[in-house]
C-alpha positions as MATLAB code, in Angstrom:
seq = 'XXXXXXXXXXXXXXXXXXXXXXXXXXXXXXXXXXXXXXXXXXXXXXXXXXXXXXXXXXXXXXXXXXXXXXXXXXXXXXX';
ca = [
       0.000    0.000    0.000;
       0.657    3.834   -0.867;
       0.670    6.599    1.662;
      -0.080   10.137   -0.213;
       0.574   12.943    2.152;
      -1.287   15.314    0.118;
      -4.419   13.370   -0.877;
      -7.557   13.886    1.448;
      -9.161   11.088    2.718;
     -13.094   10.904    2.610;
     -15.055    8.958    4.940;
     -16.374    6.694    1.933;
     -12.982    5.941    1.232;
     -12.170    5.162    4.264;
     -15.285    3.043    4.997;
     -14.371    1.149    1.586;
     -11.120    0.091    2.330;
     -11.561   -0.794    5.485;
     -14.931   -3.150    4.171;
     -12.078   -4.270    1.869;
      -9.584   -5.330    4.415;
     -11.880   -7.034    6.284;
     -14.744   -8.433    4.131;
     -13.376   -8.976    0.842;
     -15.838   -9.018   -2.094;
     -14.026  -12.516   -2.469;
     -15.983  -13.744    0.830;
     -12.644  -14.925    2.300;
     -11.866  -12.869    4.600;
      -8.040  -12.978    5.653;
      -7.251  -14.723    8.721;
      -5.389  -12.384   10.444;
      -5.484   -8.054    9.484;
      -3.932   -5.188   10.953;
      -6.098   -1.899   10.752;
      -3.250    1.216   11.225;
      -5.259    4.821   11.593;
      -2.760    7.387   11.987;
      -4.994   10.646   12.514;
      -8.070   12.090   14.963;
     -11.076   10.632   16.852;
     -14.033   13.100   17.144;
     -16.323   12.199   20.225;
     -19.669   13.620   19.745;
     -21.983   14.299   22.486;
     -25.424   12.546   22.479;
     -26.417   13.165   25.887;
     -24.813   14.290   29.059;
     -23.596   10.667   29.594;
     -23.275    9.388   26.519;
     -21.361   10.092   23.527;
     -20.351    8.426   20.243;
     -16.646    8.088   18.612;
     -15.417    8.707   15.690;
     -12.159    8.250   13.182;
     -11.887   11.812   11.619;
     -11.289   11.982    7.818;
     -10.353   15.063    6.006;
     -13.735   16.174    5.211;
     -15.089   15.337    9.123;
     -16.558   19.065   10.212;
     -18.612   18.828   13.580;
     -19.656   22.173   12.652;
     -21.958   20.497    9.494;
     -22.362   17.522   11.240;
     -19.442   15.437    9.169;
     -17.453   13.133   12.003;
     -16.040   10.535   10.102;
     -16.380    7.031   10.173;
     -17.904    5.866   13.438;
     -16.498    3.434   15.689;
     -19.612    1.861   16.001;
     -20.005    1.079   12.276;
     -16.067   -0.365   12.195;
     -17.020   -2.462   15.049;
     -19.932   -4.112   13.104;
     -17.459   -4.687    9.728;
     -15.172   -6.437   12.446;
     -17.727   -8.710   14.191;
];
């Protein structure tokens, strides 16, 4: 794999390779995968106890309601 430094990563993307590392379109999925994120979480607040994580892409922006991809959803692609 390719690291570009100067290409922003959309959630979609992110969402798509991830769904690609670990459920191939092959239906095999590998028996052992290492997920690396090198960036931000976002935590957004639900309630006053509760609040919901997220891996920030480039094009996350609390501010119009774009967080990422949410921990949540990459815990259901990994179970």
């Amino acid at each position: 794999m390719q690291v570009d430094p100067d290409k922003l990563v959309k959630t979609e993307e992110l969402e798509a390779a991830i769904l690609d590392l670990f459920l191939p379109e092959s239906g095999k999925p590998p028996e052992t995968a290492l997920l690396f994120f090198a960036g931000h979480g976002l935590r957004k607040q639900l309630r006053q106890s509760l609040t919901q994580g997220f891996l920030a892409t480039s094009d996350a922006s609390p501010s119009k309601n774009l967080w990422g991809l949410s921990l949540r959803e990459l815990w259901d692609i990994l179970q």
